[in-house]
N, C-alpha and C positions, 0 to 999 in steps of 0.2 A: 585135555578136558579142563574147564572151568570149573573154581569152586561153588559147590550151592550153600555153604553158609561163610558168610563174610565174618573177616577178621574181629578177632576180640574186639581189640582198639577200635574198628572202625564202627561196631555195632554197639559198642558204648557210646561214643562220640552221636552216635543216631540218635541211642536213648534221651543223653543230656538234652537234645535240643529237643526233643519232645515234652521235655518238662517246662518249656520257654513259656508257656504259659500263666503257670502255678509261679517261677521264677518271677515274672513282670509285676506278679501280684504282691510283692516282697517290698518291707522296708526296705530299704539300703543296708542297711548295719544285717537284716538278716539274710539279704541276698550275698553279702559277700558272703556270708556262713555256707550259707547253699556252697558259694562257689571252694570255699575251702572244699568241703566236702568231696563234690567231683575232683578237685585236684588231688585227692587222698585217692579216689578209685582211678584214677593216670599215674597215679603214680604205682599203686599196685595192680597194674594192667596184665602183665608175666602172668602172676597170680592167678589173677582172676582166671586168665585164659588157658591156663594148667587144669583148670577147675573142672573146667567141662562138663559145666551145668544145663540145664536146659532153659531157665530162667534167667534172665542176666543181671537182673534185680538181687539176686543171692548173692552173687560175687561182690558185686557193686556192695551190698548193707555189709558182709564182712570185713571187707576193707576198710569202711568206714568205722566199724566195730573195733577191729585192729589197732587202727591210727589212736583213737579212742582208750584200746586198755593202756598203750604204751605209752599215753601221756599222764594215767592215770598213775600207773607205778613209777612214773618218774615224780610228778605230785607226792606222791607217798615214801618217796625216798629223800625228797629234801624236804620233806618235813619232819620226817622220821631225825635226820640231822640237825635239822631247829631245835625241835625239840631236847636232844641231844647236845646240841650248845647250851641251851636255858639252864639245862641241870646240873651244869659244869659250872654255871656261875655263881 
């Protein structure tokens, strides 16, 4: 028997290119952002598809959410060490 719903992977890969439109409409400098973006939900694709959402849109804004706090507490962690140098001098 064939499957009736297609792969994580391949049904995000569908989405992305659905957005080709809104994409075109982009600066440059915010079209690469877009494109980080997507590369942050390929890259947590496992995820996503563990998820077993019915929206694929959810997975997808998490992962990007994700990528997002982890850059944020690392932001907060070498500042929190600047900081921490200054006061040492």
């Amino acid at each position: 028997m064939g499957r009736t719903v297609p792969s994580y992977r391949i049904a995000l890969e569908c989405e992305i290119k659905e957005w080709n439109g809104f994409i075109k409409a982009l600066r440059s400098d915010d079209r690469e952002a877009f494109e980080q973006m997507m590369n942050i939900c390929r890259n947590y694709a496992s995820a996503g598809s563990n998820a077993t959402r019915p929206v694929l849109l959810e997975p997808m804004f998490m992962s990007i959410l994700l990528a997002q706090q982890k850059a944020l507490t690392e932001i907060k962690k070498d500042l929190a060490g600047i900081k921490q140098r200054l006061n040492q001098l």
